[in-house]
Biotite code that builds the C-alpha atoms (Angstrom):
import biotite.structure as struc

atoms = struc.array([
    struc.Atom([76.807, 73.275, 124.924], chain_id="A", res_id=1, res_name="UNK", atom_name="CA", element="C"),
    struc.Atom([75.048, 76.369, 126.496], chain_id="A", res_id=2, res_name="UNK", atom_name="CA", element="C"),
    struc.Atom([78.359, 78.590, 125.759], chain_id="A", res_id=3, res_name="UNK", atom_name="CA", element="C"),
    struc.Atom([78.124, 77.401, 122.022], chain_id="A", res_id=4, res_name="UNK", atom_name="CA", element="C"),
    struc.Atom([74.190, 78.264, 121.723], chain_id="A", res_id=5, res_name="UNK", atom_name="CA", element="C"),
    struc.Atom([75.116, 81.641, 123.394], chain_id="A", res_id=6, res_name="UNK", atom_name="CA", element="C"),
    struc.Atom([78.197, 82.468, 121.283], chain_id="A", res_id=7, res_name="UNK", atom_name="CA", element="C"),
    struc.Atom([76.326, 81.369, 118.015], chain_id="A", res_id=8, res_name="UNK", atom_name="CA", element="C"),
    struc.Atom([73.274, 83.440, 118.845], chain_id="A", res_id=9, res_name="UNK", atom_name="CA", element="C"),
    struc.Atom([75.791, 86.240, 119.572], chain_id="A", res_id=10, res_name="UNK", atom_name="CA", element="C"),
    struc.Atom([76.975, 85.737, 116.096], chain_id="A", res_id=11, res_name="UNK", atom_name="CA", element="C"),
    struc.Atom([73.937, 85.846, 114.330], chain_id="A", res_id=12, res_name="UNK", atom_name="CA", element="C"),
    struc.Atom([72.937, 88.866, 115.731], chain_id="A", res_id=13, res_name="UNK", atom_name="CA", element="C"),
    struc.Atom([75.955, 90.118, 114.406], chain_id="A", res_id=14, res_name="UNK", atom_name="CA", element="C"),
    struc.Atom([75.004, 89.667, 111.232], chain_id="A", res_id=15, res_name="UNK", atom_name="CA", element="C"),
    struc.Atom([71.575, 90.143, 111.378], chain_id="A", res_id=16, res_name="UNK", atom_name="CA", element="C"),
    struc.Atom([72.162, 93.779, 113.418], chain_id="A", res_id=17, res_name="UNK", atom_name="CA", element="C"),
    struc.Atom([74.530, 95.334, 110.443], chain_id="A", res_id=18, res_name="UNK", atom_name="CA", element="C"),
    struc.Atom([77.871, 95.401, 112.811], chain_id="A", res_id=19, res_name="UNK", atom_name="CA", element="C"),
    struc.Atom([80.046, 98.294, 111.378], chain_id="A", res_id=20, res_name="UNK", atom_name="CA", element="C"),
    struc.Atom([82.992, 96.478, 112.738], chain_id="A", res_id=21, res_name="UNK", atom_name="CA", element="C"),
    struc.Atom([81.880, 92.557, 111.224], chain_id="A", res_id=22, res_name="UNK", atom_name="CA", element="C"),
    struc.Atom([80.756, 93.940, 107.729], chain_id="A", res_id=23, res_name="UNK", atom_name="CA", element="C"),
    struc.Atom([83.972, 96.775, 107.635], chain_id="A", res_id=24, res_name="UNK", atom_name="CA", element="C"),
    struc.Atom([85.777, 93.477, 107.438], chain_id="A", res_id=25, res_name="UNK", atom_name="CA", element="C"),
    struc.Atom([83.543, 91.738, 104.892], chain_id="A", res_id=26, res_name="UNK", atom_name="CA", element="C"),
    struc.Atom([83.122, 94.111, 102.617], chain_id="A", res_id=27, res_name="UNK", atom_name="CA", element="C"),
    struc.Atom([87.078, 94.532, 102.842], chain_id="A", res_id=28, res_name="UNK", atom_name="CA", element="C"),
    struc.Atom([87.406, 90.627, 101.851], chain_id="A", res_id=29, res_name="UNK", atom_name="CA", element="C"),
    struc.Atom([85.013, 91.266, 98.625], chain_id="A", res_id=30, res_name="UNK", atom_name="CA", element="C"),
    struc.Atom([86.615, 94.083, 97.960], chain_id="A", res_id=31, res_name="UNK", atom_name="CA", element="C"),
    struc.Atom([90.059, 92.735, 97.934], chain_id="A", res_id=32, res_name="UNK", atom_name="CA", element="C"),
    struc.Atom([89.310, 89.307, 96.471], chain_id="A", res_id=33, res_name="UNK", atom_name="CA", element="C"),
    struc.Atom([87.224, 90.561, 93.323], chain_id="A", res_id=34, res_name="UNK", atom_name="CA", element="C"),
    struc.Atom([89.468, 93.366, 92.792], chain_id="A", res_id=35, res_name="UNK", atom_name="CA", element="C"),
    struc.Atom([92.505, 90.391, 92.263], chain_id="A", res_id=36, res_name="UNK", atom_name="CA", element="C"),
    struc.Atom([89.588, 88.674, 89.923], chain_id="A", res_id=37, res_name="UNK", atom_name="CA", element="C"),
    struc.Atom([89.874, 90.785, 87.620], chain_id="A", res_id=38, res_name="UNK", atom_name="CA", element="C"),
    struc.Atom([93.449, 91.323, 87.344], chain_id="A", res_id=39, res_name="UNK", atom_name="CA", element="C"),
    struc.Atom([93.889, 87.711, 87.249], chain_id="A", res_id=40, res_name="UNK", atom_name="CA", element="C"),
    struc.Atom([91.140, 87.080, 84.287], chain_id="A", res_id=41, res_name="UNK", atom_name="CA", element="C"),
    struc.Atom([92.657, 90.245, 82.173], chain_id="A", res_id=42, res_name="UNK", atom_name="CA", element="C"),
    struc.Atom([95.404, 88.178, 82.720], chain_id="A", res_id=43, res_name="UNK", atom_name="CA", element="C"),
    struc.Atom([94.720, 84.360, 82.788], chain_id="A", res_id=44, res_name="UNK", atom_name="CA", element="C"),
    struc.Atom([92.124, 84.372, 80.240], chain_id="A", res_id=45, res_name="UNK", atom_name="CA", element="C"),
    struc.Atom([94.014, 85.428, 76.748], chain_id="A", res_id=46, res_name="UNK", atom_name="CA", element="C"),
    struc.Atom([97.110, 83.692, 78.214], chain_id="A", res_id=47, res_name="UNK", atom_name="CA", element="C"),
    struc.Atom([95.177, 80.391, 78.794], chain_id="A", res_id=48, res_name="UNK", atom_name="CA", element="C"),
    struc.Atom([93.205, 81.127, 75.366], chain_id="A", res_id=49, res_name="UNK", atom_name="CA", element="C"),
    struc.Atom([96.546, 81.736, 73.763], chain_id="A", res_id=50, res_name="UNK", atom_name="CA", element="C"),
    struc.Atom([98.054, 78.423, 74.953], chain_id="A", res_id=51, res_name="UNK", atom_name="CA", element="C"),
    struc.Atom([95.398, 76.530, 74.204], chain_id="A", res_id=52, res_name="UNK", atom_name="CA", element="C"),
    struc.Atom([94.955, 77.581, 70.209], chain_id="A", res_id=53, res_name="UNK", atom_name="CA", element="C"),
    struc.Atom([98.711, 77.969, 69.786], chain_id="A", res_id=54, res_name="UNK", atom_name="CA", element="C"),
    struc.Atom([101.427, 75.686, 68.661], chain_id="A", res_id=55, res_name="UNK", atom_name="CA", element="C"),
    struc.Atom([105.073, 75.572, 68.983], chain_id="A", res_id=56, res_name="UNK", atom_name="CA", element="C"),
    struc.Atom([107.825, 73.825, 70.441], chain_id="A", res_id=57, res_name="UNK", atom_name="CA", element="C"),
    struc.Atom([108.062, 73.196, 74.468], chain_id="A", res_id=58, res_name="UNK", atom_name="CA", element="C"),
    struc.Atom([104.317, 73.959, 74.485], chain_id="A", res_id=59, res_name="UNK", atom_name="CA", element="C"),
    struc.Atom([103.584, 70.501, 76.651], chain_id="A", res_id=60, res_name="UNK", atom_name="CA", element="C"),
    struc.Atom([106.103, 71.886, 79.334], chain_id="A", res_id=61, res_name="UNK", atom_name="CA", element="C"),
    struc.Atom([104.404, 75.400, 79.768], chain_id="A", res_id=62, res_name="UNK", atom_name="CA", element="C"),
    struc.Atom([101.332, 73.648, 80.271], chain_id="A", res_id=63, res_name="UNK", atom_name="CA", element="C"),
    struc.Atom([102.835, 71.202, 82.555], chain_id="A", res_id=64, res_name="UNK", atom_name="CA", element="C"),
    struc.Atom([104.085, 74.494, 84.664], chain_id="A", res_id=65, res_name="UNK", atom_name="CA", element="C"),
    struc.Atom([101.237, 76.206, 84.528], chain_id="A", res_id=66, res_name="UNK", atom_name="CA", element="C"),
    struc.Atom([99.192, 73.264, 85.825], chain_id="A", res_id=67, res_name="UNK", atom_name="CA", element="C"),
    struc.Atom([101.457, 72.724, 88.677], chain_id="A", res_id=68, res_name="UNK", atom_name="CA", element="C"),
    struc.Atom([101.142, 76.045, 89.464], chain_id="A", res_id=69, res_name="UNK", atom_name="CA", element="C"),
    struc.Atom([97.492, 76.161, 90.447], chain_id="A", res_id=70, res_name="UNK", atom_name="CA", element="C"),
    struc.Atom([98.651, 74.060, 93.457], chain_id="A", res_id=71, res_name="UNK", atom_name="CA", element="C"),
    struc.Atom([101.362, 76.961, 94.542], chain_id="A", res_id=72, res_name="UNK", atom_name="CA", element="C"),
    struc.Atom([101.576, 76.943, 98.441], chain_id="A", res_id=73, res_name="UNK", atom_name="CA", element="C"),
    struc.Atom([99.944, 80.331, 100.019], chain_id="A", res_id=74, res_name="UNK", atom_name="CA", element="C"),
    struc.Atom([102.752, 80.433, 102.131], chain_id="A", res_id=75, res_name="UNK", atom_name="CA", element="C"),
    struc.Atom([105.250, 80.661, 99.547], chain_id="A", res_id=76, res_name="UNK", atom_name="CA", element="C"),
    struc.Atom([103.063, 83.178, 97.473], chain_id="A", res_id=77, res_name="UNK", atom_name="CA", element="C"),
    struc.Atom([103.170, 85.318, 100.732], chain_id="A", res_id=78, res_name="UNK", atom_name="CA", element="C"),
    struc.Atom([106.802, 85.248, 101.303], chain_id="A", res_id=79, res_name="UNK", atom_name="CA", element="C"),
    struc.Atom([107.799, 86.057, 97.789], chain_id="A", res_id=80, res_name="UNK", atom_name="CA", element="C"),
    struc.Atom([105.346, 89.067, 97.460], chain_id="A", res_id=81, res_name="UNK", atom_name="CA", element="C"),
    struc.Atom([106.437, 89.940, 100.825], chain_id="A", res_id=82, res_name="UNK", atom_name="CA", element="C"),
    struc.Atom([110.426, 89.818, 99.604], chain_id="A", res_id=83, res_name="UNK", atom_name="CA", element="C"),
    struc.Atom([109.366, 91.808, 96.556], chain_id="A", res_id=84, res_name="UNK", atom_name="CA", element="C"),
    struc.Atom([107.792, 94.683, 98.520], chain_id="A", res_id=85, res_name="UNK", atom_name="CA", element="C"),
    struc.Atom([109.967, 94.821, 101.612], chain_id="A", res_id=86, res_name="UNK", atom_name="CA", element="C"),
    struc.Atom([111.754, 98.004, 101.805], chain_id="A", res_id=87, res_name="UNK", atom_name="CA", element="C"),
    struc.Atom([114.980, 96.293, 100.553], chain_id="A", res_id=88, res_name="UNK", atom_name="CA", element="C"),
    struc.Atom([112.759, 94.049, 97.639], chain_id="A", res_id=89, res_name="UNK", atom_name="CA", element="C"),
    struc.Atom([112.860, 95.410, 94.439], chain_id="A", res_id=90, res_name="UNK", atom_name="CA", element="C"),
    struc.Atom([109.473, 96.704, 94.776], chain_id="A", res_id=91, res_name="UNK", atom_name="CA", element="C"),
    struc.Atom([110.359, 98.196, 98.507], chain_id="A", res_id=92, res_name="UNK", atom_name="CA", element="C"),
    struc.Atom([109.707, 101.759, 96.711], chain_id="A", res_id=93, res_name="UNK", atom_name="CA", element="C"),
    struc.Atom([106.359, 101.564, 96.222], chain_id="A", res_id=94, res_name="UNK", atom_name="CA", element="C"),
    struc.Atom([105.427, 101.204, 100.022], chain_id="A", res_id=95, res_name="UNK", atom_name="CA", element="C"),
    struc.Atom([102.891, 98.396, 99.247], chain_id="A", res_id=96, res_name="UNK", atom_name="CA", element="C"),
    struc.Atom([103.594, 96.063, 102.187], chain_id="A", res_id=97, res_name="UNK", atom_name="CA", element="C"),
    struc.Atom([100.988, 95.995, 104.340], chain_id="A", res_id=98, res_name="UNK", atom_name="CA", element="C"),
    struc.Atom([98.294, 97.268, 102.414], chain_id="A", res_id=99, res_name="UNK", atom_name="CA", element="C"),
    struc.Atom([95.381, 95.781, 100.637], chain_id="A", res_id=100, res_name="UNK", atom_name="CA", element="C"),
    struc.Atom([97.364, 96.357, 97.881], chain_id="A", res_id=101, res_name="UNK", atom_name="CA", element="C"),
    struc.Atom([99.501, 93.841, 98.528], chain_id="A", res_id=102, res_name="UNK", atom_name="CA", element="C"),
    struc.Atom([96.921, 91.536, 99.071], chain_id="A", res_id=103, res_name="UNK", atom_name="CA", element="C"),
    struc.Atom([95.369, 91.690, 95.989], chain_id="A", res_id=104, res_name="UNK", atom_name="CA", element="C"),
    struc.Atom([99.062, 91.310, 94.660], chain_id="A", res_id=105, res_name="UNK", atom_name="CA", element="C"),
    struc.Atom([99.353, 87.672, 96.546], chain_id="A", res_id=106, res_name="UNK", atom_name="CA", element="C"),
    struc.Atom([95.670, 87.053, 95.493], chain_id="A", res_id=107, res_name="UNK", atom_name="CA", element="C"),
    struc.Atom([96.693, 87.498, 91.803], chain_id="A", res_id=108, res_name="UNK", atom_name="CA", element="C"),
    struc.Atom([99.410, 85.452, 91.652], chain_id="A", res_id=109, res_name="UNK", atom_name="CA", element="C"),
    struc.Atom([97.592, 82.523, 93.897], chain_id="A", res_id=110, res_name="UNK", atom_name="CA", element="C"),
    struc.Atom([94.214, 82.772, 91.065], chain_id="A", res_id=111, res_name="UNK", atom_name="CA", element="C"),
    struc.Atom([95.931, 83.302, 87.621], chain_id="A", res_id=112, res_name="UNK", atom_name="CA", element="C"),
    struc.Atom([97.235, 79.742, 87.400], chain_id="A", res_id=113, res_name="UNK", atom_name="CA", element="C"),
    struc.Atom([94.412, 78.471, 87.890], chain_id="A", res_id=114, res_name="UNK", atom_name="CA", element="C"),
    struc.Atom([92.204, 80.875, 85.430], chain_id="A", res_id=115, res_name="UNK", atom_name="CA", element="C"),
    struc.Atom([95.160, 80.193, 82.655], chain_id="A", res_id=116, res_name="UNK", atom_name="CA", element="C"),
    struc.Atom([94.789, 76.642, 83.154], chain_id="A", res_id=117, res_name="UNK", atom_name="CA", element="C"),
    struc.Atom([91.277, 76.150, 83.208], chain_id="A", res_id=118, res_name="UNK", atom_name="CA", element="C"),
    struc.Atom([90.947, 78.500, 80.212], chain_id="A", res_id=119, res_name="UNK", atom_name="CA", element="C"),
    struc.Atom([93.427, 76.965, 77.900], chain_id="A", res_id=120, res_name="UNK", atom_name="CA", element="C"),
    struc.Atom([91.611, 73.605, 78.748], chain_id="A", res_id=121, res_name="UNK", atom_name="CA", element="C"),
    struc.Atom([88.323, 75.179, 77.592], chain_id="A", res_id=122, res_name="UNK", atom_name="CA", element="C"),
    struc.Atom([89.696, 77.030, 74.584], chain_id="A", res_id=123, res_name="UNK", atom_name="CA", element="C"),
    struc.Atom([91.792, 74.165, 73.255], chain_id="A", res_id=124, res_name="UNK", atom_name="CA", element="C"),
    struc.Atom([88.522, 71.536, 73.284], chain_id="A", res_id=125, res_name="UNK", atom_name="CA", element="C"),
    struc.Atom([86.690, 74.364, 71.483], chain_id="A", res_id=126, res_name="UNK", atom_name="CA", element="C"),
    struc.Atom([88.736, 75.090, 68.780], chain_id="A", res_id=127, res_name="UNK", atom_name="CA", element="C"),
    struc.Atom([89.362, 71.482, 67.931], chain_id="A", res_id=128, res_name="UNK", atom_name="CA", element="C"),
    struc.Atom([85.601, 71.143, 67.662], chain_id="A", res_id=129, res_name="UNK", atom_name="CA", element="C"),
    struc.Atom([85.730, 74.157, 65.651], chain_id="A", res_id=130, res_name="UNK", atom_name="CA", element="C"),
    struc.Atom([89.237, 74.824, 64.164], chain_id="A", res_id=131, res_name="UNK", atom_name="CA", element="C"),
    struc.Atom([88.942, 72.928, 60.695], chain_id="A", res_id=132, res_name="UNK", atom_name="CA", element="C"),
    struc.Atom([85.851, 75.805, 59.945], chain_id="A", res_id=133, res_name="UNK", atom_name="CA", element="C"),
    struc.Atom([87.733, 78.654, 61.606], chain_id="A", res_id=134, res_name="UNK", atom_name="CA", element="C"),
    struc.Atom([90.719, 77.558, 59.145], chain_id="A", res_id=135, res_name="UNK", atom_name="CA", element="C"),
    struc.Atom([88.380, 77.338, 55.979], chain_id="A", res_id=136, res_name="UNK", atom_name="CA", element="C"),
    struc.Atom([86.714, 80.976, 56.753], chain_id="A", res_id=137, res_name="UNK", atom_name="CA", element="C"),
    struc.Atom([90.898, 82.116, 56.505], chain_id="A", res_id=138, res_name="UNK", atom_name="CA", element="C"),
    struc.Atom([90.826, 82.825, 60.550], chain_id="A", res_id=139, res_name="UNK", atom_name="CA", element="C"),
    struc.Atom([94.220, 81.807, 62.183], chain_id="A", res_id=140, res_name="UNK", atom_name="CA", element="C"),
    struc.Atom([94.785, 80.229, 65.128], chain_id="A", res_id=141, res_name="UNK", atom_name="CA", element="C"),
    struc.Atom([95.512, 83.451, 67.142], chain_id="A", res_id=142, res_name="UNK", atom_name="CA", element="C"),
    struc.Atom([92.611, 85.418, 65.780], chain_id="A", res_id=143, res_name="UNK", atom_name="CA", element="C"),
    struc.Atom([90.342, 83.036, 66.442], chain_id="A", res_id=144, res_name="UNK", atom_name="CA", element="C"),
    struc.Atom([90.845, 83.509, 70.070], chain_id="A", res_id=145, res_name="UNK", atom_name="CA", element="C"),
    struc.Atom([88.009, 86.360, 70.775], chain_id="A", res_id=146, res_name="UNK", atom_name="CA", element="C"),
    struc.Atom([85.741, 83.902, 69.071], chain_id="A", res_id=147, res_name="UNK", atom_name="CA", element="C"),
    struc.Atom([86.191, 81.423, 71.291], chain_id="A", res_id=148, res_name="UNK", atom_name="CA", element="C"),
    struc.Atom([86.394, 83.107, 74.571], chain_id="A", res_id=149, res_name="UNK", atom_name="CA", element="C"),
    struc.Atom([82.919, 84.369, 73.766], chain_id="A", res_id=150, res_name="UNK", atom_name="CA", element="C"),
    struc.Atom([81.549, 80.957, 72.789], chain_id="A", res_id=151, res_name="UNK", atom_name="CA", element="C"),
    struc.Atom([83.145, 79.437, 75.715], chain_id="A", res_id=152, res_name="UNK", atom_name="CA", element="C"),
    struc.Atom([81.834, 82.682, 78.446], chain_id="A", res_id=153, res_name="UNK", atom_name="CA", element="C"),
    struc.Atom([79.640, 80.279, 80.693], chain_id="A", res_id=154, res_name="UNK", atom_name="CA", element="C"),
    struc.Atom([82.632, 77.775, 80.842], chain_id="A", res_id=155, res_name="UNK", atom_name="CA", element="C"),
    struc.Atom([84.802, 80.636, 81.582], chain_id="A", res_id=156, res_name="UNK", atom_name="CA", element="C"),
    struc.Atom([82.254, 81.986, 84.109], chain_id="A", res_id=157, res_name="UNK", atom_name="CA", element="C"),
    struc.Atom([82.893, 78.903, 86.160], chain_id="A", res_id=158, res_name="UNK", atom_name="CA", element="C"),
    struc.Atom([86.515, 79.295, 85.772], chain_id="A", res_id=159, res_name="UNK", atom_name="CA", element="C"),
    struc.Atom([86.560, 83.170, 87.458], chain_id="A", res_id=160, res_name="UNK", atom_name="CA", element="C"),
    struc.Atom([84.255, 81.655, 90.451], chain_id="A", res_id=161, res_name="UNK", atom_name="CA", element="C"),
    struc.Atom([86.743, 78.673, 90.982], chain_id="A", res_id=162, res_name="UNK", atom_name="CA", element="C"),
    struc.Atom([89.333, 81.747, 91.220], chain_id="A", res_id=163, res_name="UNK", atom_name="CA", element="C"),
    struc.Atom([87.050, 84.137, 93.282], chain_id="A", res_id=164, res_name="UNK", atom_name="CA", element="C"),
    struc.Atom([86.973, 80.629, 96.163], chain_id="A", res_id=165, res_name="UNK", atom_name="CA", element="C"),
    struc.Atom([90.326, 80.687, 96.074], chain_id="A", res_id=166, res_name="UNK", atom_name="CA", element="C"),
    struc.Atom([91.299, 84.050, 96.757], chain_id="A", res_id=167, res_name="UNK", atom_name="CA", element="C"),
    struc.Atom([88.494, 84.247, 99.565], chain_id="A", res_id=168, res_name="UNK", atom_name="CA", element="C"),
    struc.Atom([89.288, 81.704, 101.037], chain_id="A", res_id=169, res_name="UNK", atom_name="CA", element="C"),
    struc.Atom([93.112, 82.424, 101.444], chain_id="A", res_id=170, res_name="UNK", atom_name="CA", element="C"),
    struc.Atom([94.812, 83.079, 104.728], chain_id="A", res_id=171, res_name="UNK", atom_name="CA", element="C"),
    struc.Atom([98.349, 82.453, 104.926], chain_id="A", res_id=172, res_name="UNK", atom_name="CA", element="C"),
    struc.Atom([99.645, 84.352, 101.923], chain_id="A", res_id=173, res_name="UNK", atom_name="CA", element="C"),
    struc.Atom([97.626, 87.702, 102.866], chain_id="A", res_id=174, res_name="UNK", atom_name="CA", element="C"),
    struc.Atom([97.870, 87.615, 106.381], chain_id="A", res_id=175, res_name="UNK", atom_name="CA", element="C"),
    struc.Atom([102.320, 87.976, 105.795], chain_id="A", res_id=176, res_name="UNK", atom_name="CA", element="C"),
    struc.Atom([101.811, 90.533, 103.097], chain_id="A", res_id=177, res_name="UNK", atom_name="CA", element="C"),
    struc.Atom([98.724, 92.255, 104.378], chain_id="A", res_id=178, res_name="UNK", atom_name="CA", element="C"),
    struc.Atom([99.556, 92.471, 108.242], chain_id="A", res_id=179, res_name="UNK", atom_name="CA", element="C"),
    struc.Atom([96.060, 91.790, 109.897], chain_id="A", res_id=180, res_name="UNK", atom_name="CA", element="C"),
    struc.Atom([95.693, 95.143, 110.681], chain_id="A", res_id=181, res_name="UNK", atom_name="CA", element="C"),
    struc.Atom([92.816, 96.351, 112.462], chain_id="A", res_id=182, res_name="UNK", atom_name="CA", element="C"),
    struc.Atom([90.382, 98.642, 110.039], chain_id="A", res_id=183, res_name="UNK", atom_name="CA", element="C"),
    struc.Atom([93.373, 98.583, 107.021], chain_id="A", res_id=184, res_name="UNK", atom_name="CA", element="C"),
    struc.Atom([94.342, 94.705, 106.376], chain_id="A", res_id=185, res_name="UNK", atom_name="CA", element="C"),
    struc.Atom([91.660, 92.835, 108.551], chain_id="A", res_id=186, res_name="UNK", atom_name="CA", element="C"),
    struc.Atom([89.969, 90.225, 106.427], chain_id="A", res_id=187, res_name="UNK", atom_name="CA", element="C"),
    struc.Atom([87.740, 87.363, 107.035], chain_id="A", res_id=188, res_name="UNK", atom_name="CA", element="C"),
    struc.Atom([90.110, 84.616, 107.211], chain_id="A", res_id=189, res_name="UNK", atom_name="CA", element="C"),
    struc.Atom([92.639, 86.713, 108.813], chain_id="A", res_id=190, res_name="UNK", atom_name="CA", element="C"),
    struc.Atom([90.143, 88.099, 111.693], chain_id="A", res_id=191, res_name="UNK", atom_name="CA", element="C"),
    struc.Atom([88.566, 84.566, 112.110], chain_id="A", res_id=192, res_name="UNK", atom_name="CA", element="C"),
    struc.Atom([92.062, 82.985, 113.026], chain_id="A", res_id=193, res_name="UNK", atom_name="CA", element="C"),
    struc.Atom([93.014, 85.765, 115.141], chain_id="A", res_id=194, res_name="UNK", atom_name="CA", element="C"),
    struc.Atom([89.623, 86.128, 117.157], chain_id="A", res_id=195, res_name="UNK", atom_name="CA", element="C"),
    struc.Atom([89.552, 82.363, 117.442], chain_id="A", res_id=196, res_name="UNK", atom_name="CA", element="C"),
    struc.Atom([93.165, 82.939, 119.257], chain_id="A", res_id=197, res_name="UNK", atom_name="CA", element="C"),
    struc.Atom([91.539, 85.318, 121.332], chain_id="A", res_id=198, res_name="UNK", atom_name="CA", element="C"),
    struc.Atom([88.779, 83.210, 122.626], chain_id="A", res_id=199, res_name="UNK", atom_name="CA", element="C"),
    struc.Atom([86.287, 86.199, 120.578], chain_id="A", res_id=200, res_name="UNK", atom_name="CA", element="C"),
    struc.Atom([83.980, 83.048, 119.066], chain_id="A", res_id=201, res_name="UNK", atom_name="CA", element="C"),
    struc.Atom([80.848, 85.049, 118.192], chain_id="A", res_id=202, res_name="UNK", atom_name="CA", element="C"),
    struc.Atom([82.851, 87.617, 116.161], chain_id="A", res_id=203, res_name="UNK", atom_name="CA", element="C"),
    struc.Atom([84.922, 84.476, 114.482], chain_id="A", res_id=204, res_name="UNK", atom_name="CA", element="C"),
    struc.Atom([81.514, 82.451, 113.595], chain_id="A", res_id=205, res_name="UNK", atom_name="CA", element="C"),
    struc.Atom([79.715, 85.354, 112.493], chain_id="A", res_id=206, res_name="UNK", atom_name="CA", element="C"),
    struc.Atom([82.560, 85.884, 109.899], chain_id="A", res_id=207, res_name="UNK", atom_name="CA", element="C"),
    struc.Atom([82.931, 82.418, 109.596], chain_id="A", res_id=208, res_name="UNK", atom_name="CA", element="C"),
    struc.Atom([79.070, 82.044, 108.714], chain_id="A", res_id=209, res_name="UNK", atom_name="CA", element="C"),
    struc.Atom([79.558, 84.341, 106.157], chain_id="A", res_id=210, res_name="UNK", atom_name="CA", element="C"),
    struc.Atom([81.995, 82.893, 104.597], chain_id="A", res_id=211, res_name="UNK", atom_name="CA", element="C"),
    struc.Atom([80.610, 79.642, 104.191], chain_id="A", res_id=212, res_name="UNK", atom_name="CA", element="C"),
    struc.Atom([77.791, 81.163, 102.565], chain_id="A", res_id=213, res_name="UNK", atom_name="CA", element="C"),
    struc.Atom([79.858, 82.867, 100.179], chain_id="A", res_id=214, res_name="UNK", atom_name="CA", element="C"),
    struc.Atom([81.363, 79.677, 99.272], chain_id="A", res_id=215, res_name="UNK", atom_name="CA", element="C"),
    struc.Atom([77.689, 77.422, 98.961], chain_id="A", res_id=216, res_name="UNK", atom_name="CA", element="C"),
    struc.Atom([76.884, 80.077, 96.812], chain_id="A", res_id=217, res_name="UNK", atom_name="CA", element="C"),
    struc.Atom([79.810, 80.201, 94.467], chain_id="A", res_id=218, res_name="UNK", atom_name="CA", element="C"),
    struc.Atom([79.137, 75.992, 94.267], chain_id="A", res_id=219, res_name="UNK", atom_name="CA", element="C"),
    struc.Atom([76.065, 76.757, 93.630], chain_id="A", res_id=220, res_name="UNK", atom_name="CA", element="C"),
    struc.Atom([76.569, 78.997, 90.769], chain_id="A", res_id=221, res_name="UNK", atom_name="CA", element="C"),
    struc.Atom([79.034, 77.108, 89.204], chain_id="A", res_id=222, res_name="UNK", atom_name="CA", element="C"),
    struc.Atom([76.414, 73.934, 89.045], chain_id="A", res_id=223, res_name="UNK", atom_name="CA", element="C"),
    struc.Atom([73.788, 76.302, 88.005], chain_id="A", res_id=224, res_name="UNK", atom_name="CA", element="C"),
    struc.Atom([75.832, 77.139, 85.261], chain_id="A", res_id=225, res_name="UNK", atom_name="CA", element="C"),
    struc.Atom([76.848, 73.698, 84.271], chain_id="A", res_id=226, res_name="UNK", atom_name="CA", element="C"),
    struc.Atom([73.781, 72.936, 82.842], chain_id="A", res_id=227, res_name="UNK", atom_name="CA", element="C"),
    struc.Atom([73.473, 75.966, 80.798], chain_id="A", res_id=228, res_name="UNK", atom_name="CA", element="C"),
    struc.Atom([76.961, 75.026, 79.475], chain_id="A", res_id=229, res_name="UNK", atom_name="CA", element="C"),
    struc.Atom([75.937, 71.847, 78.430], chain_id="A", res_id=230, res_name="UNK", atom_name="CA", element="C"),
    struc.Atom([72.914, 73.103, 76.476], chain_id="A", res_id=231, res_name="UNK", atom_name="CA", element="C"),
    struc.Atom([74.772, 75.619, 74.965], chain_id="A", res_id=232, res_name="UNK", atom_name="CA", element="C"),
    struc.Atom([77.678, 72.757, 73.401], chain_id="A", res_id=233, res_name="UNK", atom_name="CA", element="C"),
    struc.Atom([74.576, 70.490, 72.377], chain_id="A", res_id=234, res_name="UNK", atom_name="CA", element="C"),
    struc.Atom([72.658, 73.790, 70.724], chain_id="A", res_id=235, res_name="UNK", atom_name="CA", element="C"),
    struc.Atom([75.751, 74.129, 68.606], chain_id="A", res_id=236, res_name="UNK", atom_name="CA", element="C"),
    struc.Atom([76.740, 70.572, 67.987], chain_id="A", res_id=237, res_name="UNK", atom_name="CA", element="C"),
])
């Protein structure tokens, strides 16, 4: 019990004394896991928004797939970015293995399923509250797309903080594409398994401190938002 009290007051002195070394690796993590964000959103969200308006044959499978595919193994992810940017993948050119680069890469393909999914569900209960006037103003299905992904931003919202947990959270797919190297690849997840290994416990609950704080807070947003979300569909009903 006394080595636990001493390791966690080494770790939140850590925190609370700027470490170079512990926030190197935070700010790496952030870095990393908004940067795949984004790519995911530009493109999960007109894909979802897309599938969710639109009509046509086989449609029910897609969304079947695309469902299933927010569940995709990290592991998996890993090895198949990993095969892709191997020297003999058909990426191998590029020289991405091992870099953050190739993180983000694994990130995006763990977090757009599940941005695509949840925004088609959004979209598609939004336009059919609203498709019968979007059809009588002479707006097709397509076009009306921008109209809703505004309207629905706050739902959406939730949707890119569901996808930020993920991708912060993630360990096995980055740490085979991204290496765990020290000051290039090192992450949160990454460093906390491999400290933990190493018997280094104030570095690995100082990181690991952090991280659960990143993750309250993105619960937390998402039920601050809920609210909101729920005034805003009652304002326009």
């Amino acid at each position: 019990m006394h080595d636990f009290s001493q390791e966690l007051g080494a770790a939140l002195w850590l925190i609370l004394s700027g470490d170079p070394a512990l926030w190197e690796i935070v700010l790496l993590s952030l870095r990393v896991s908004l940067m795949a964000v984004l790519i995911a959103a530009a493109i999960g969200m007109p894909l979802g928004a897309a599938l969710g308006v639109a009509r046509f044959p086989g449609r029910r499978a897609v969304v079947i797939l695309v469902n299933a595919l927010m569940g995709l193994p990290p592991v998996v992810v890993g090895l198949l970015v990993y095969l892709a940017l191997s020297r003999s993948g058909p990426l191998g050119v590029l020289q991405l293995l091992y870099t953050p680069t190739a993180m983000i890469i694994a990130q995006v393909v763990l977090v757009t399923p599940i941005i695509t999914a949840l925004t088609r569900q959004t979209i598609e209960t939004l336009d059919g509250e609203y498709a019968e006037q979007l059809r009588s103003l002479g707006v097709s299905r397509l076009a009306s797309v921008p109209t809703l992904l505004w309207d629905a931003r706050l739902a959406l919202l939730t949707a890119l903080l569901a996808g930020f947990g993920r991708a912060i959270a993630e360990v096995g797919a980055v740490i085979m594409v991204g290496g765990n190297i020290n000051h290039v690849t090192r992450v949160m997840t990454t460093t906390i398994a491999l400290e933990t290994s190493k018997g280094n416990l104030a570095l690995a609950l100082a990181l690991g401190t952090i991280l659960i704080a990143i993750a309250v807070g993105v619960t937390a947003a998402v039920s601050l938002l809920a609210p909101r979300e729920r005034v805003a569909e009652m304002r326009h009903a």
